[in-house]
C-alpha positions as CSV (number, residue, x, y, z in Angstrom):
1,X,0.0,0.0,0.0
2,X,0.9,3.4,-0.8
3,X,1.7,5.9,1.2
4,X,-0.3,8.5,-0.2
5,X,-2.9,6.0,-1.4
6,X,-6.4,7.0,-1.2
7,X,-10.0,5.3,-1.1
8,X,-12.8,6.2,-2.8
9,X,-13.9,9.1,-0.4
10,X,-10.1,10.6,-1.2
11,X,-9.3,9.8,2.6
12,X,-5.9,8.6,2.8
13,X,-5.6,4.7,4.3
14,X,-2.3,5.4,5.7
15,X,-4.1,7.8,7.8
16,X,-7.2,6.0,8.6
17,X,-5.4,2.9,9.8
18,X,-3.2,5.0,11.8
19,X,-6.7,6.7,13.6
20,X,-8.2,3.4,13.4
21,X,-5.4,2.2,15.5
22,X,-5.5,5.2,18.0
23,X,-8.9,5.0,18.8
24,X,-9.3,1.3,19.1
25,X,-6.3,1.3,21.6
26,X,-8.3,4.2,23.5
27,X,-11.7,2.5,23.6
28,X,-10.6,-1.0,24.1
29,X,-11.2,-1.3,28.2
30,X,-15.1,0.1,27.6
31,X,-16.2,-3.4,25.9
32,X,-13.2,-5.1,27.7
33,X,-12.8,-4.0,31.2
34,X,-15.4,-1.1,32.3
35,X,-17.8,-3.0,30.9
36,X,-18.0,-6.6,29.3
37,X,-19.0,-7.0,26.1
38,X,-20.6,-10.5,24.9
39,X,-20.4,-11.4,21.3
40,X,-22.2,-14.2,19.0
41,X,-21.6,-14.7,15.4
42,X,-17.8,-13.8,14.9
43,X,-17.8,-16.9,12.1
44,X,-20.3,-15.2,10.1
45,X,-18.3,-12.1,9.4
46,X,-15.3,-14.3,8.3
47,X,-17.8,-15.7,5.3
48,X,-18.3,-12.9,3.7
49,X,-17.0,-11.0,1.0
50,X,-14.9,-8.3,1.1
51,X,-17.1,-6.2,-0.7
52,X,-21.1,-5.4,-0.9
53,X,-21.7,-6.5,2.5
54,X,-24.4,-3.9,4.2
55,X,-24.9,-4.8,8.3
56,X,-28.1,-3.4,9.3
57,X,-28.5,-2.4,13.5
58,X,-30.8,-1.5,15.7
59,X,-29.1,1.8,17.4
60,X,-28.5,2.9,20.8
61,X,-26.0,5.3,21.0
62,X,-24.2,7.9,18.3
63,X,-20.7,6.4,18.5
64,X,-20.3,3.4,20.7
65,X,-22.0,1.0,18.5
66,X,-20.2,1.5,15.6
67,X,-16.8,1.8,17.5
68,X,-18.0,-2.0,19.3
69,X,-18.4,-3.2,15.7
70,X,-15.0,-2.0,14.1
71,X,-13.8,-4.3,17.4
72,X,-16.2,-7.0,16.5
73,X,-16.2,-7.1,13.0
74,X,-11.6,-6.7,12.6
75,X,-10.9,-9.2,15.7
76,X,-13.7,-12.0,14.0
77,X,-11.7,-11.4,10.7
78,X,-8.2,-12.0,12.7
79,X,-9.3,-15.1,13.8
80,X,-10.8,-14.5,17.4
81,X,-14.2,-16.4,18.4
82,X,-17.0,-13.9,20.2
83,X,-14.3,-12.0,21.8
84,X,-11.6,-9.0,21.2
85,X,-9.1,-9.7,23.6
86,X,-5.4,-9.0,22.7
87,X,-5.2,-5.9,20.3
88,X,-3.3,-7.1,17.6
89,X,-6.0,-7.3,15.6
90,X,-5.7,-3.3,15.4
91,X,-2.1,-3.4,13.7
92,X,-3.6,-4.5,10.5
93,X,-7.7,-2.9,10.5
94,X,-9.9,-3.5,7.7
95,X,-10.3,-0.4,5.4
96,X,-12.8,-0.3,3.6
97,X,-15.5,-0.8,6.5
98,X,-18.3,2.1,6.6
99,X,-21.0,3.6,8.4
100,X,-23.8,5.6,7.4
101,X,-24.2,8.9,10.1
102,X,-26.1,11.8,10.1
103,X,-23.9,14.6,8.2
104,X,-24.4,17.0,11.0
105,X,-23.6,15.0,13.9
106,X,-20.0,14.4,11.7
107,X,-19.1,17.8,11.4
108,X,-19.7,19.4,15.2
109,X,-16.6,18.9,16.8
110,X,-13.4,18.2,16.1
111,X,-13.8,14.2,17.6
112,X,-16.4,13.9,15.4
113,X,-14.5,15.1,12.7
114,X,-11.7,12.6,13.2
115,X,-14.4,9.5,13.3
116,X,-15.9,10.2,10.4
117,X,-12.5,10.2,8.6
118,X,-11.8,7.0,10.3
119,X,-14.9,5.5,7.9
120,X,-18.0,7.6,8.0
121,X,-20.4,7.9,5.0
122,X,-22.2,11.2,5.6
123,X,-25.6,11.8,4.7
124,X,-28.4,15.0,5.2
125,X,-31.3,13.0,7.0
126,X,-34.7,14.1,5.4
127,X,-37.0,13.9,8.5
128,X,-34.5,15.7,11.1
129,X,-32.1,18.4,11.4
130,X,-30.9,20.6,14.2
131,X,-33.4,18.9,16.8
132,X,-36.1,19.9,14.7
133,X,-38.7,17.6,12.6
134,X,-38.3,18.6,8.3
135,X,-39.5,17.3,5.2
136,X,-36.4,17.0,2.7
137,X,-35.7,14.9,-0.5
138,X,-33.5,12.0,-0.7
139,X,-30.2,13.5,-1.6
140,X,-29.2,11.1,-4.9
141,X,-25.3,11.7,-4.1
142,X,-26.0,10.3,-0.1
143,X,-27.1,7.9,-2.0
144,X,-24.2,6.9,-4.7
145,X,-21.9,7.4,-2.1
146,X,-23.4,4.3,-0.2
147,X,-23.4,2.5,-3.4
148,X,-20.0,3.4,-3.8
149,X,-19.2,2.2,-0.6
150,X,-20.6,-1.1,-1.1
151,X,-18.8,-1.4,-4.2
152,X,-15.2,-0.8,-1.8
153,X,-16.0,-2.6,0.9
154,X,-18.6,-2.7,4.1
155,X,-21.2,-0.6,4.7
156,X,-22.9,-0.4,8.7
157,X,-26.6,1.3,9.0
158,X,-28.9,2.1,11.3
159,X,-32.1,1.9,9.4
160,X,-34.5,3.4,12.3
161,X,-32.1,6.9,11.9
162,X,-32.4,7.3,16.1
163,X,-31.3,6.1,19.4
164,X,-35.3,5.8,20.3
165,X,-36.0,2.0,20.3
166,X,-38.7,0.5,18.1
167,X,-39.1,3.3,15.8
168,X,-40.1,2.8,12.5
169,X,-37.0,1.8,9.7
170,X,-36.5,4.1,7.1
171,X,-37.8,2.7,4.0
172,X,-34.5,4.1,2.1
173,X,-32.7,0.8,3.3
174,X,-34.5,-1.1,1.7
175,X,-34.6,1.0,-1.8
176,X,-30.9,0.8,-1.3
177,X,-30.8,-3.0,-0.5
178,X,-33.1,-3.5,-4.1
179,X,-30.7,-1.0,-5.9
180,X,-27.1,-2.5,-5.1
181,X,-28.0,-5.9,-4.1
182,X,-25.8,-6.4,-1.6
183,X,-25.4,-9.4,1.3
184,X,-27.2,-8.0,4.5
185,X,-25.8,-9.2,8.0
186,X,-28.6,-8.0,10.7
187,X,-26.7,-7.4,14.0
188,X,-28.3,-6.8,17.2
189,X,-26.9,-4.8,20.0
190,X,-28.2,-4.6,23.8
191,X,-26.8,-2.9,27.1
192,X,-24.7,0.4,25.2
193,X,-28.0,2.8,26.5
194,X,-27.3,1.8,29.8
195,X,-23.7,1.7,30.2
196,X,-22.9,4.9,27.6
197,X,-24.6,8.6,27.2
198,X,-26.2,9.4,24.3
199,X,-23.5,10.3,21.9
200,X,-21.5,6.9,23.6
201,X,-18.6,9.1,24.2
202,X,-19.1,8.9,28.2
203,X,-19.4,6.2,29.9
204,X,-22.3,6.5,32.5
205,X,-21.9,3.2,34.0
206,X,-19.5,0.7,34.5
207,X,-20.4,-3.3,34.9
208,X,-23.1,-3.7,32.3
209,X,-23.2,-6.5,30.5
210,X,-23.5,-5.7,26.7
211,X,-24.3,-8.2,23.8
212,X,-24.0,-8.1,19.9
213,X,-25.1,-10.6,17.9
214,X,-24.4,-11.3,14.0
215,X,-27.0,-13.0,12.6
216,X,-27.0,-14.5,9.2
217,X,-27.3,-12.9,6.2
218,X,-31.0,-12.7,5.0
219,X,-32.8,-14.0,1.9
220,X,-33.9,-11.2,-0.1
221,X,-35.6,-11.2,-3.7
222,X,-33.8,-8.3,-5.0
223,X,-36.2,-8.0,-8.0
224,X,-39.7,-9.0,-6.8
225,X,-39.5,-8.4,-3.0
226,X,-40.8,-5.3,-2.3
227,X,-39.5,-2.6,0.1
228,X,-42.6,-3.4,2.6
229,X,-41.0,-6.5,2.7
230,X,-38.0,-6.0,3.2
231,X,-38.8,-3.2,5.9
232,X,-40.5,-5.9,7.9
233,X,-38.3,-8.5,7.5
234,X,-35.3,-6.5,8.6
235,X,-37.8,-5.8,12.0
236,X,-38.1,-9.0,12.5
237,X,-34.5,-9.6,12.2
238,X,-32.7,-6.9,14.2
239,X,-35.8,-7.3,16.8
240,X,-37.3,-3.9,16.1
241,X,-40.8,-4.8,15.0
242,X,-43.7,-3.7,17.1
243,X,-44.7,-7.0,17.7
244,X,-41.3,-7.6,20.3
245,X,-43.2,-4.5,22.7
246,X,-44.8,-7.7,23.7
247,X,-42.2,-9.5,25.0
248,X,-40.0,-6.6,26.4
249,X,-39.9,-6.3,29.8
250,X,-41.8,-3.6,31.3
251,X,-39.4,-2.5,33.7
252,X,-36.8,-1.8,31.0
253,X,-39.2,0.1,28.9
254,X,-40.4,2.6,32.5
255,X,-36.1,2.7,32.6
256,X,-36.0,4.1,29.0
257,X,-39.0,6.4,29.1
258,X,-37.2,7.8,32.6
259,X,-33.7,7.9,31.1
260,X,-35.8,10.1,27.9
261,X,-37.6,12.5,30.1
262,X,-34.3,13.3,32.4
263,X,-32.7,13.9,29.1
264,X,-34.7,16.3,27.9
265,X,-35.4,17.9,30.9
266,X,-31.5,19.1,31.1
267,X,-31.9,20.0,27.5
268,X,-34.2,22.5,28.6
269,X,-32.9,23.6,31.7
């Protein structure tokens, strides 16, 4: 590899590796030792492709879940089963892994900044901005740049576009699932809204027990399924779909509604 050599985004992968490196070293002990972090499906990720791979998620928190799965994801492919212990699987970090984030959450600080250049794929969200609900159109280059993305390498999403559990998936997944085609790995994460902040740059308590499991990929009809289909079936498969309310225990639903209010109570304040 070139020094100088670039990806598709023109970020240099000398440089990313290098911040890939940094900030795996410096977040290690929050999935490790603050907290433990228990895995399930590290095989899967070692049968796939290197390229047009799109892992779907529900969401918790702005940063922690993605930083958890460029842990996951590089220590599966080094060989490790369900677990990132010993850090050499840093020294040589998959590239051309992705994530799809809000363009304004990217650009308001200068940590933000530096993760997006460690793989972010930036786009304009069309039903939020500035903490205020809007009514935008798709942006078509958001769009090419995840195909283009796909085309390099791995793409991560978070189809519901919030932290707020059981919300609704965007149905712009599932247009881009039809248009490139590509092999989607749902992944399910638990225990990051109570053991980080919002952003998941703070950890708010230590010795909670989180979990990610990496299911297998789905079977998708990419030419007669349609997106309503797909929408549901992703639901189902990264446990988002109203009918799981049922089975949720109550007393972690009264935690999250609590943990909501407070929030926006010191928003206010």
């Amino acid at each position: 590899m070139g020094l100088f050599k670039e990806n598709p985004f023109g970020h240099i992968l000398f440089l990313k590796k290098l911040l890939i490196r940094v900030l795996g070293v410096a977040t290690h002990a929050r999935y490790k030792r603050f907290n433990k972090l228990e895995i399930e499906g590290s095989e899967v990720i070692r049968n796939l492709p290197d390229t047009n791979v799109l892992f779907v998620s529900n969401h918790q928190t702005y940063f922690a879940d993605v930083v958890a799965m460029f842990h996951v994801f590089n220590a599966g492919l080094k060989g490790r089963d369900d677990s990132i212990r010993n850090l050499g699987y840093l020294w040589n970090p998959k590239l051309n892994l992705y994530y799809v984030a809000a363009a304004e959450t990217m650009k308001k600080s200068l940590l933000t900044k530096i993760l997006a250049y460690a793989g972010s794929i930036s786009v304009q969200r069309t039903w939020r901005s500035e903490g205020k609900d809007v009514n935008r159109q798709v942006k078509m280059s958001d769009i090419s740049n995840i195909g283009l993305a796909l085309t390099d390498g791995w793409v991560i999403t978070f189809p519901q576009g919030t932290t707020t559990p059981w919300k609704p998936l965007r149905k712009g997944t599932a247009h881009i699932i039809k248009k490139y085609k590509p092999i989607v790995v749902p992944v399910v994460i638990d225990g990051f809204r109570r053991s980080f902040d919002k952003k998941g740059l703070r950890i708010k308590k230590k010795g909670i027990l989180q979990s990610m499991v990496i299911k297998e990929p789905l079977e998708i009809d990419y030419e007669n399924e349609s997106t309503e289909s797909i929408i549901e079936k992703l639901e189902y498969a990264i446990e988002q779909h109203p009918s799981f309310l049922k089975v949720i225990p109550q007393k972690e639903l009264l935690v999250f509604e609590e943990e909501n209010k407070m929030r926006k109570w010191r928003q206010n304040s």
